[in-house]
N, C-alpha and C positions, 0 to 999 in steps of 0.2 A: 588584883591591883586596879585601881581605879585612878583617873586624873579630873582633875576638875576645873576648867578656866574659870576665874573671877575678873570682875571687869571691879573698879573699884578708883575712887579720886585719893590725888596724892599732892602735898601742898611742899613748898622749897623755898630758901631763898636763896637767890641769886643774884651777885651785886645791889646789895640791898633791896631788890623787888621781890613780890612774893608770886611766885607761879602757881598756879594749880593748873591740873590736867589729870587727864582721865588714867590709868594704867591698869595693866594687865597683869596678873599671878596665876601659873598651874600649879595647884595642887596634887600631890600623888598620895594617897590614902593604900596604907598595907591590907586595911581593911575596908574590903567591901561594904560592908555595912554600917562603916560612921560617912561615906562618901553617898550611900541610899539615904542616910538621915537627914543628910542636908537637901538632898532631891525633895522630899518627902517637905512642900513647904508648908502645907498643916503644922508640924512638929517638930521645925528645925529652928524655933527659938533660942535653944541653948546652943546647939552646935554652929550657927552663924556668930554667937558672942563669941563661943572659942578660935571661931575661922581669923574675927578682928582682934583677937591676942596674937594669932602669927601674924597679920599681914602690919600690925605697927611693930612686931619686931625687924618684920623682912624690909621694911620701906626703913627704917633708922640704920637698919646696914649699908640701905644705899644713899644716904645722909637726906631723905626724904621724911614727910610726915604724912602715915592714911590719917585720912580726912574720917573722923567717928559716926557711923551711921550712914555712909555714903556707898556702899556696894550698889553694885546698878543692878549688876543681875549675875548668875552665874549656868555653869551649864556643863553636862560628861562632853567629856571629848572622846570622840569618835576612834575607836580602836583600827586600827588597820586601811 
């Protein structure tokens, strides 16, 4: 099992203003090897589009919106 932080912008409104800010999501992959594919940034074209189908479902849970194409960077997080 693998995790993986994404760093990624997230838009709201709030009292009629629109906020953006930067936020945070860990990923945990059962598999090893769709969490290497997205390491792998030669050939992780498809698996980053798949990463931005969860992270606009996870942000509309939190009555937030990901901003599309906005991931800043991402990176394994360190075991132990």
């Amino acid at each position: 099992m693998k995790k993986l932080n994404i760093t990624y912008v997230t838009a709201e409104i709030k009292n009629g203003e629109k906020i953006v800010r930067k936020s945070r999501y860990t990923a945990i992959f059962e598999d090893d090897r769709v969490a290497d594919c997205l390491l792998d940034h030669d050939t992780s074209d498809v698996a980053v589009a798949n990463l931005e189908k969860l992270l606009r479902v996870v942000e509309r849970f939190k009555g937030r919106y990901y901003v599309p194409g906005s991931i800043k960077h991402y990176e394994l997080v360190k075991e132990g």
